[in-house]
C-alpha positions as CSV (number, residue, x, y, z in Angstrom):
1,X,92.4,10.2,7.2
2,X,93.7,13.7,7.1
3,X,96.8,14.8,4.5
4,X,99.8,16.3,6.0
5,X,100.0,20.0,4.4
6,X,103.7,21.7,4.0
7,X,103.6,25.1,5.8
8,X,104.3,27.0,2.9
9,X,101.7,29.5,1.8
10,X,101.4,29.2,-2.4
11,X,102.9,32.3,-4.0
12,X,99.3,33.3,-5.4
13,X,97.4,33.2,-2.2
14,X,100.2,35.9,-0.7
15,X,99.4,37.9,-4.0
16,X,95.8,38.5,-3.0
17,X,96.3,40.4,0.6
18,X,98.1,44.1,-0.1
19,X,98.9,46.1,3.1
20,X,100.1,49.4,2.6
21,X,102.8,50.8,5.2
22,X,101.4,52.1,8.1
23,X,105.0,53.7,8.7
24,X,105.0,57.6,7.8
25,X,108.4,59.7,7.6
26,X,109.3,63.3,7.9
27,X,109.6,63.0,4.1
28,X,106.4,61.8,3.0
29,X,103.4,64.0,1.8
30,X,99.9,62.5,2.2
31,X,98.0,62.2,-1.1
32,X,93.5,62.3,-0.2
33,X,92.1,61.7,-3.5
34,X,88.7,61.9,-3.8
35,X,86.9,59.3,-5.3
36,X,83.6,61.1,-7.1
37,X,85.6,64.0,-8.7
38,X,89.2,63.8,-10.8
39,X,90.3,66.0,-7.0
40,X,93.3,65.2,-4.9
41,X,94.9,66.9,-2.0
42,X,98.4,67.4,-0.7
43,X,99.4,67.5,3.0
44,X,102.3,67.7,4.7
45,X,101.2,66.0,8.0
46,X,102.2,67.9,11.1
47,X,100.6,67.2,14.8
48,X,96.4,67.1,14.1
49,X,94.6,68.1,11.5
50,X,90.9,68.5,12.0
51,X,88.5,67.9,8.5
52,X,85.3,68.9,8.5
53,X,83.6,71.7,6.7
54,X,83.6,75.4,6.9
55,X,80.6,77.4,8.4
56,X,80.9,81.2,8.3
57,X,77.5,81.5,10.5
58,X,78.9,79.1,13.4
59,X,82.2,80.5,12.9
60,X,83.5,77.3,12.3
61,X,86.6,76.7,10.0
62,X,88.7,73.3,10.4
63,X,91.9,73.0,9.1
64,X,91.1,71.4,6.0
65,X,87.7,72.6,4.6
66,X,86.3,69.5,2.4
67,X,83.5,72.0,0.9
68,X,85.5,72.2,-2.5
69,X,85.1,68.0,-2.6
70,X,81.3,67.9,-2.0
71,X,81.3,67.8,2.0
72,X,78.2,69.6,2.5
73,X,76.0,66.9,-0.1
74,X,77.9,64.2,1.3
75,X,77.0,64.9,4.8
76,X,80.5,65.9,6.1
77,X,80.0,67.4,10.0
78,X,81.7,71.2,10.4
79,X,84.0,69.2,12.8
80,X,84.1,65.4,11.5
81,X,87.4,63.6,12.0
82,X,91.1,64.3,13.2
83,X,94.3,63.1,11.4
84,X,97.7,63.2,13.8
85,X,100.9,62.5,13.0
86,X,101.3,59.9,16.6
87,X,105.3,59.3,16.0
88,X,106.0,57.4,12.6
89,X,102.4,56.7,12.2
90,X,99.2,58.6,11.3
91,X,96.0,58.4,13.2
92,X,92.2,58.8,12.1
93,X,89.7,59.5,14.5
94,X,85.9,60.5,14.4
95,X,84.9,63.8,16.5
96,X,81.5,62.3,17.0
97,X,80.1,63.1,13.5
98,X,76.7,62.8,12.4
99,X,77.4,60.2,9.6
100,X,80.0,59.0,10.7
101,X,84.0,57.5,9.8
102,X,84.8,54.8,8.1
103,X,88.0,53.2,7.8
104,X,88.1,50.4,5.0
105,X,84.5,50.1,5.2
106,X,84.3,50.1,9.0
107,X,82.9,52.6,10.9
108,X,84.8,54.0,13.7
109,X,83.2,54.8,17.1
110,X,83.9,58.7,18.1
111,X,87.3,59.3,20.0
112,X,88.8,56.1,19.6
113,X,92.0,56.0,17.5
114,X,92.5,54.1,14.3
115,X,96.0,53.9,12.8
116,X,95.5,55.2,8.7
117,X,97.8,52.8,6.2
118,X,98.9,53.5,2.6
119,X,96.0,53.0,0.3
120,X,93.5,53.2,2.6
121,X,89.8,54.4,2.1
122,X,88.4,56.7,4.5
123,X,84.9,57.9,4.4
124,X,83.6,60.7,6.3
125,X,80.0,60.7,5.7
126,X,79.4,59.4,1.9
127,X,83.0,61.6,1.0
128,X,84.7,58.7,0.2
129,X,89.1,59.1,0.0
130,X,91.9,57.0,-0.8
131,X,94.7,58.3,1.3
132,X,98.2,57.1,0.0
133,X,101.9,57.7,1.4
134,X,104.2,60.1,-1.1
């Protein structure tokens, strides 16, 4: 015999699952801290912004250069991942790295779009951020 279950969802269970907002305003200022040093980094999210690392001998600089945060250990590519600001929401997307992005622990295939929430973790490589909504 199976019991009959009321619909509500116990107060504790809906305690355990935190989403941050994926909803991004002309106010807000992305925080990236960076979880192997005491480092964090302030952005004011316009249009894309390409991370990778800078390399004076391939004349390569990307808009935000991770060397300071350990890219080059870490296996960050010169050209790793694009954030865009895609209307009230931001975007992560892998440029076809060597080692790869990672969104909350899953790895996202190159080119294909991911939509970056308050809180989240992003990898790039072993460079592992939190990336929060201020």
């Amino acid at each position: 015999m199976t019991t009959r279950v009321d619909n509500a969802i116990p107060e504790q269970v809906l305690d355990t699952v935190k989403w941050g907002s994926a909803q991004l305003t002309d106010t807000h200022t992305l925080k990236i801290d960076f979880m192997d040093t005491n480092k964090s980094l302030m952005l004011r999210p316009k249009g894309q912004l390409i991370f990778g690392r800078a390399d004076e001998s391939t004349n390569t600089f990307p808009d935000v250069d991770l060397a300071p945060y350990g890219a080059i250990s870490k296996g960050v590519s010169r050209q790793h991942a694009v954030l865009e600001v895609n209307e009230d929401t931001i975007i992560i997307m892998d440029l076809g790295s060597s080692n790869g992005t990672f969104l909350n622990g899953q790895r996202l295939l190159p080119n294909q779009p991911r939509v970056v929430r308050d809180g989240d973790e992003v990898r790039l490589g072993r460079l592992v951020t939190h990336i929060h909504f201020k």
